[in-house]
C-alpha positions in Angstrom: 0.0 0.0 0.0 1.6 3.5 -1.2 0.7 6.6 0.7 0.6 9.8 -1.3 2.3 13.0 0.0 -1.0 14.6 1.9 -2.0 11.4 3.4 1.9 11.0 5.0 1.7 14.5 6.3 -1.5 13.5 8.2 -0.4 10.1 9.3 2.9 11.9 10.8 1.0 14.7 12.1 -1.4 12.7 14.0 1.7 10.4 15.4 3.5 13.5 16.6 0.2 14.6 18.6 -0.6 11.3 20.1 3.3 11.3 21.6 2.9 14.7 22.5 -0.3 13.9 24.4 1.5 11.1 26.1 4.8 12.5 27.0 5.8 15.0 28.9 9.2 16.7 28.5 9.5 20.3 29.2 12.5 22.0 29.9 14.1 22.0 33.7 14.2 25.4 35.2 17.3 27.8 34.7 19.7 28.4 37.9 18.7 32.3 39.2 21.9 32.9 41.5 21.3 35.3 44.4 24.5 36.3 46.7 24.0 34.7 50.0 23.9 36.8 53.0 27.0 37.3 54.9 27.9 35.8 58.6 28.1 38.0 61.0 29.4 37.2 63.7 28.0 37.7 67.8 30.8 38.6 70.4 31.5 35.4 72.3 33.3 34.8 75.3 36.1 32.6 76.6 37.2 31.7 80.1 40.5 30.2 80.7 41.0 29.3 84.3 44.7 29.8 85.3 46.6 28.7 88.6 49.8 30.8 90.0 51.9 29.8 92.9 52.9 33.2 95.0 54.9 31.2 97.3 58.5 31.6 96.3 57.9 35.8 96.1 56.5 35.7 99.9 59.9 33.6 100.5 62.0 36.2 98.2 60.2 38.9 100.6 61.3 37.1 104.2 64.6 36.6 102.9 65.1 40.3 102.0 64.4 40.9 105.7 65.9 39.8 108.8 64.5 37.3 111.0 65.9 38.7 114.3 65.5 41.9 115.6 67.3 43.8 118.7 67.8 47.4 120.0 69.3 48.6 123.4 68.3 51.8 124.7 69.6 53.3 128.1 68.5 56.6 129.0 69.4 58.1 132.3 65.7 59.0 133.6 63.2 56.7 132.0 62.9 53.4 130.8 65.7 51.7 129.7 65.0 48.5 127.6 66.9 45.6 125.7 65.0 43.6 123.6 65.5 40.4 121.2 62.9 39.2 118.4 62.9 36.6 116.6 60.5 35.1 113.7 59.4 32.1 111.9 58.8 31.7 108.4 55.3 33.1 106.7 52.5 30.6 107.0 50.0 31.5 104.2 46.2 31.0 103.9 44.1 32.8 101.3 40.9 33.0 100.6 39.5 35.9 97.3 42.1 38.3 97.1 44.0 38.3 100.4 46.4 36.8 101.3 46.8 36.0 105.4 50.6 35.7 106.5 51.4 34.7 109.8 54.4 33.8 112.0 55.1 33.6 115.8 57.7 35.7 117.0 60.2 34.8 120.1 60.9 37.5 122.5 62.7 38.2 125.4 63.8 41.8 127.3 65.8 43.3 130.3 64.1 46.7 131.6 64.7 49.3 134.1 63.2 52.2 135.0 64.7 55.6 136.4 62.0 57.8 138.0 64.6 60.7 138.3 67.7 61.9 137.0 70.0 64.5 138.2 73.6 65.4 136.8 76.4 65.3 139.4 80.0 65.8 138.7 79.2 66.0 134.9 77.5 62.6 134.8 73.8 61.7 134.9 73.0 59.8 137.7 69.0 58.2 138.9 68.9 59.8 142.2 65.4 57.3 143.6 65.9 53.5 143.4 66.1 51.9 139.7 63.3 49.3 139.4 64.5 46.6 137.5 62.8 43.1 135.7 63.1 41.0 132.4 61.3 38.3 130.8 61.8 35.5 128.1 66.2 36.7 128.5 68.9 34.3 130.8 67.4 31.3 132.6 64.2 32.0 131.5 62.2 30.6 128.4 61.4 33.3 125.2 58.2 34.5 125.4 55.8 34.1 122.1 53.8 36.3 119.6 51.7 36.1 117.1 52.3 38.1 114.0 49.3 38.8 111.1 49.5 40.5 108.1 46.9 40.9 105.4 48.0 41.3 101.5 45.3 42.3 99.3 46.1 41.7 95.5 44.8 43.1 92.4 46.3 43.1 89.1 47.1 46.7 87.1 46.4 47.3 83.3 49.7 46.6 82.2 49.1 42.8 83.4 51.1 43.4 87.1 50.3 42.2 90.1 49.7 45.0 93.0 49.5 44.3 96.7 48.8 46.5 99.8 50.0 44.4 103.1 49.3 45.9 106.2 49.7 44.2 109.8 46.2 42.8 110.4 44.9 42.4 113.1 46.9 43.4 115.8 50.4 41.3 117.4 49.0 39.0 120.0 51.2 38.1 122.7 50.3 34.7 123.2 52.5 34.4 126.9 52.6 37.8 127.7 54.9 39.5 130.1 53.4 40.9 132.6 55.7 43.6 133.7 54.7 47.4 134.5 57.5 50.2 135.0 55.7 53.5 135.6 52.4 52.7 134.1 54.1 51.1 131.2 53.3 48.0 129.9 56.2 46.5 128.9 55.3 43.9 126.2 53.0 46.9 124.7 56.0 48.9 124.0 57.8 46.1 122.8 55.3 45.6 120.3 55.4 49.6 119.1 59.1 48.7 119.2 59.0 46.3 116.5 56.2 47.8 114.4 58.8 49.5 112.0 60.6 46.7 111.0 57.7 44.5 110.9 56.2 47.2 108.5 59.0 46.9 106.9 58.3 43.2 105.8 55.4 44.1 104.6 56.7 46.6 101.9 58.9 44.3 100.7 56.3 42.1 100.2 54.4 44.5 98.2 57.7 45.2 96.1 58.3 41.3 95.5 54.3 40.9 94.4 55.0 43.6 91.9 57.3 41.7 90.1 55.1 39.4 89.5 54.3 39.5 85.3 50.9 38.0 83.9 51.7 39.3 80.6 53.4 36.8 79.3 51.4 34.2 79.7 48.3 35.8 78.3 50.1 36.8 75.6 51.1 33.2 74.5 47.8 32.3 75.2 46.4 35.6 73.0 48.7 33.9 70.4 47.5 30.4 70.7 44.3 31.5 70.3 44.2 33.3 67.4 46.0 31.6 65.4 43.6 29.6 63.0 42.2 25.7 63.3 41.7 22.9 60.8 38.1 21.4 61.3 38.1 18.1 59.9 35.7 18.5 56.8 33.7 21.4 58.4 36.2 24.2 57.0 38.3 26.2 59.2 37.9 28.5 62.5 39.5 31.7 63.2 38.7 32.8 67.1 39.3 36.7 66.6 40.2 37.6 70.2 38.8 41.1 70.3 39.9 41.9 74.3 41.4 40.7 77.4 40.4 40.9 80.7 41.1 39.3 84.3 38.5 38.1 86.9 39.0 38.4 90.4 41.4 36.7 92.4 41.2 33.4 94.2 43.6 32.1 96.8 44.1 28.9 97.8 47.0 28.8 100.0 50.0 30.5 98.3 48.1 29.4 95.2 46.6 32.9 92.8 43.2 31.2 90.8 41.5 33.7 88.3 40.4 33.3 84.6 41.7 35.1 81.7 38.3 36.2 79.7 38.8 36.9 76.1 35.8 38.5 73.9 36.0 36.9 70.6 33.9 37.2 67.4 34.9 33.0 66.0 34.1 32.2 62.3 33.9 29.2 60.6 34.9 29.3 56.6 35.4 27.0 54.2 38.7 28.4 52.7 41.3 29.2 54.6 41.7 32.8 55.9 44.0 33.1 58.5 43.7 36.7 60.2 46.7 38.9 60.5 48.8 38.6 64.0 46.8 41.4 66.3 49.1 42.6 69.5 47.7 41.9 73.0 46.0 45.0 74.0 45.6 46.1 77.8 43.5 44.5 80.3 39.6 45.9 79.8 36.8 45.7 82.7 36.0 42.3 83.3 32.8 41.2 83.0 31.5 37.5 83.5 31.3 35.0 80.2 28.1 34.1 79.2 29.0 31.6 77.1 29.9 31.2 73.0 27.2 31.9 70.2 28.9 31.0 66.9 27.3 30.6 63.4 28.3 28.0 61.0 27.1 27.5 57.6 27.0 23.8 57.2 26.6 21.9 53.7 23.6 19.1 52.9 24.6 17.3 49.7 21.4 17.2 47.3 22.1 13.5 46.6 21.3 12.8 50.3 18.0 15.1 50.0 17.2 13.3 47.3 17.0 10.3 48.5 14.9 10.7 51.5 12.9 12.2 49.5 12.4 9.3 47.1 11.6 7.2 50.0 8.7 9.1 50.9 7.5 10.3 47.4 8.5 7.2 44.9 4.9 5.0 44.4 3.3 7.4 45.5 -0.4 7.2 42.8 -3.1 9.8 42.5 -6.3 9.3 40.2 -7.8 12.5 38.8 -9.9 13.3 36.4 -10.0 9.4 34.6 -6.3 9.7 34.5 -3.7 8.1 36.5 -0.2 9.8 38.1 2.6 7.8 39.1 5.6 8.9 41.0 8.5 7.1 39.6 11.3 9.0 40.7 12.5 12.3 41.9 15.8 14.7 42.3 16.1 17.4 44.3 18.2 20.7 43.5 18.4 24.4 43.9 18.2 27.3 42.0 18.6 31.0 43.3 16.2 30.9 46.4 14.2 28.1 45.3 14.4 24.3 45.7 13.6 22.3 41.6 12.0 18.9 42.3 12.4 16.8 39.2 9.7 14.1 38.7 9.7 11.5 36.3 6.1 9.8 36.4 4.3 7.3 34.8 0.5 6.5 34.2 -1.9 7.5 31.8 0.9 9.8 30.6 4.7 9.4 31.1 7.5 12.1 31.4 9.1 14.6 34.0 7.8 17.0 35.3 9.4 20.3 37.2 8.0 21.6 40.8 9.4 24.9 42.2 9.1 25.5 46.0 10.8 28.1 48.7 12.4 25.7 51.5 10.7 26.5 55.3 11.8 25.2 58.5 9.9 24.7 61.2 12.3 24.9 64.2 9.7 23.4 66.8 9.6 19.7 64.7 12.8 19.9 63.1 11.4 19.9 59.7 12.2 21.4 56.1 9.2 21.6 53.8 8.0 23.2 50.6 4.5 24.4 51.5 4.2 26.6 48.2 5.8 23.8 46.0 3.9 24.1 42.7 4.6 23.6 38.9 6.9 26.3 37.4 6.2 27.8 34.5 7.2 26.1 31.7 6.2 22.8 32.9 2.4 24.8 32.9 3.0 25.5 29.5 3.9 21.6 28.6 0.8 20.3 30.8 -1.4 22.8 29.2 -0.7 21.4 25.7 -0.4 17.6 26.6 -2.4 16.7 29.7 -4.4 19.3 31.4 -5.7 16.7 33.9 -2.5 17.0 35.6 -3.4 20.4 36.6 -5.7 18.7 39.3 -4.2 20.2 42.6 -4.2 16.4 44.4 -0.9 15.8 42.4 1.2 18.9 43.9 -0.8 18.2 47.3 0.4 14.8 47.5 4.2 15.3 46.3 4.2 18.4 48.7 2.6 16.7 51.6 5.5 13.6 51.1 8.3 16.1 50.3 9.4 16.6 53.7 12.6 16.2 55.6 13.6 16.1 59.5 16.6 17.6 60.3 17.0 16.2 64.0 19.7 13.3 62.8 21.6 16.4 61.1 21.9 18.8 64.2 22.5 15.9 66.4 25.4 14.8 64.6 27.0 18.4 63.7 26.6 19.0 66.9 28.5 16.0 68.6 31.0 17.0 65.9 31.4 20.6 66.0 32.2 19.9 69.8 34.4 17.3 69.5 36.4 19.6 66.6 36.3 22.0 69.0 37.7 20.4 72.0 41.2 20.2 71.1 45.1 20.9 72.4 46.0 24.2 70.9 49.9 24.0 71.5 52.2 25.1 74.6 50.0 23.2 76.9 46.8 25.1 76.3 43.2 22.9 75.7 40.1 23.9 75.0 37.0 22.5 76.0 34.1 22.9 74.4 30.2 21.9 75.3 27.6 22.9 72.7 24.4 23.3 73.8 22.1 24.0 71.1 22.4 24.3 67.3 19.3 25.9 65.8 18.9 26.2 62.0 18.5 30.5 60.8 18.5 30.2 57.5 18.4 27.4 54.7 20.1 28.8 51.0 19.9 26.4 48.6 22.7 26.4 45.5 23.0 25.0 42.4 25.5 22.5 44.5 24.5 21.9 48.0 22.0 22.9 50.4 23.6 25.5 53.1 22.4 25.5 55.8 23.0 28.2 58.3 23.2 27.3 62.0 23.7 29.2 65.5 25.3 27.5 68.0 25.5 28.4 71.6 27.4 26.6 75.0 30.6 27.0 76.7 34.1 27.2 75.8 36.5 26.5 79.0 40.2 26.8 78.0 43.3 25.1 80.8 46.4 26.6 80.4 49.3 25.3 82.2 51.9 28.0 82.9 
């Protein structure tokens, strides 16, 4: 049987409409790129608890001093006096910023006492009976005292140390002498006696605390710091230390306890960025750390989308019209601020289809969905000409309805692994210690190659430093 020219343009003409009315082809949806909003980063703070030992500068101070005192004064009229003192070494409690010192003291005088003096033949001479006594001197044991001081530190802008030690409370004569010559207690004026050079002790304890330097250490730990970390696959974190500040003291013994704080602003990149070396500025008010907040753009491959996705949407049937809609497959992908979900179906008509949706996260359940996902544009165009069934809003409902993903396996891991990147040895015996708390999800971006999404975290950062 020969067809003639007219009848083969009909025969071709009606083929080309039946497979147009069966298949479904339009084109996929063009990538719109849109910038994606920079980070910017919260002020975050660190604590780093750090331990001192004052001891050996109260020793340097004792040894700059000496540990027996004596005078001998022998007026004519008056008292007349020899004394001998002796101390221990500095016991040392603390608690805050003071420091308590304390040492007993050995004692021992002779005394006499002239009620009146006259000069005869050029020489002075007591003219009423010279009362006489001693205690703690010869056969008889030293007499003991207890000594107190009180050093209050702080630390000065320039990372010093500054004390003020005073004798606090009072000497307390724990076997007193008992001896009065004129109305004068003996072991009162002892103790007025031995004020200055007690006092004296105590200035060279301030001077020996002044030494002390902090500055060093905080700078190697400014250093450590800032100096940039390699997260596994996560990218790479630069702390920014911003400022510097010390809390209040804490003794413990001879033993100084405070924390460094440092206000940081830490971001996470994906390309390395190491910031320029910033000097350790000067101390700044301290104020008590409240924790890190950090945000961290983390990446969802489409691939894995896509196939939780297909679990839930693949076989999925809808009947609409007479027709029939089959879900055979799906893949997942972005384009400017909108998520493309390709379907290839089958039924009463066969093809792919294109859906265009803006991703939404509901924080409370976890969960990313597409409630405005709907047909875009040119796949309208396609359905209009081959199968305007499809336009039956069951299909999207169903698709949109399935096409849903829980994020609570994500955070959960990202967040046991941000914290174990985080917890880390930083060099020169410094370790950080992190605990994350929460990870919440701000923003989702999609891209034409992953899925950011854009998290805050927020816990504790605790840094030991062994100096």
């Amino acid at each position: 049987m020969k067809f003639k020219i007219p009848q083969l343009l009909a025969v071709c003409t009606i083929s080309l409409v039946f497979y147009s009315c069966a298949v479904v082809k339009p084109p996929a949806p063009t990538d719109a790129g849109v910038d994606i909003p920079k980070i910017v980063q919260p002020v975050s703070n660190v604590e780093v608890p750090v331990t001192a030992e004052l001891k050996s500068y109260f020793v340097q101070a004792e040894n700059s001093v000496p540990n027996k005192y004596s005078d001998n004064q022998q007026p004519c009229e008056g008292l007349r006096y020899n004394y001998v003192f002796t101390r221990t070494p500095f016991a040392i409690t603390g608690s805050n910023n003071v420091v308590n010192l304390k040492f007993t003291g050995s004692y021992g005088f002779t005394v006499s006492y002239c009620a009146k003096c006259t000069t005869f033949l050029g020489a002075q001479q007591c003219i009423v009976p010279v009362v006489s006594a001693q205690c703690g001197m010869g056969a008889e044991p030293p007499r003991r005292m207890e000594i107190f001081y009180q050093s209050t530190i702080n630390v000065t802008p320039d990372y010093h140390l500054r004390s003020k030690t005073i004798l606090y409370p009072a000497p307390n004569p724990i076997d007193r002498c008992n001896v009065l010559m004129g109305n004068i207690d003996i072991t009162d004026r002892l103790i007025q006696y031995i004020s200055g050079p007690l006092n004296d002790l105590g200035k060279q304890v301030d001077a020996r605390i002044a030494t002390y330097n902090v500055r060093p250490m905080v700078d190697q730990l400014w250093k450590n710091i800032a100096t940039e970390i390699k997260l596994s696959d996560i990218g790479y974190l630069n702390i920014n230390p911003q400022s510097v500040r010390l809390s209040n003291f804490s003794l413990n013994g001879s033993q100084l306890n405070f924390s460094v704080g440092l206000s940081a602003k830490p971001v996470v990149t994906v390309m390395s960025n190491p910031s320029p070396p910033k000097p350790l500025p000067n101390l700044s008010a301290y104020t008590p750390a409240n924790g890190f907040n950090i945000y961290l753009d983390l990446l969802e491959n489409y691939d894995h989308l896509t196939t939780i996705v297909n679990q839930q949407v693949v076989g999925q049937q809808m009947d609409a019209e007479g027709k029939h809609f089959v879900v055979a497959a799906t893949k997942v992908y972005g384009i400017g601020k909108k998520i493309v979900m390709q379907v290839d179906f089958t039924g009463s008509n066969t093809g792919t289809v294109y859906l265009v949706g803006t991703p939404t996260y509901n924080a409370a359940t976890h969960e990313l969905s597409f409630p405005d996902l709907t047909f875009d544009l040119q796949t309208r165009a396609w359905i209009l000409k081959a199968a305007k069934w499809m336009f039956n809003a069951r299909i999207t409902e169903m698709i949109r309805e399935k096409a849903v993903y829980n994020f609570s396996s994500f955070i959960t891991q990202n967040k046991a692994k941000l914290q174990g990147e985080l917890s880390r040895d930083l060099g020169n015996n410094i370790h950080s210690d992190v605990t994350i708390k929460d990870m919440d999800i701000q923003a989702i971006y999609p891209t034409s190659e992953k899925l950011i999404i854009r998290t805050l975290s927020d816990g504790q950062i605790k840094i030991k430093a062994v100096m």
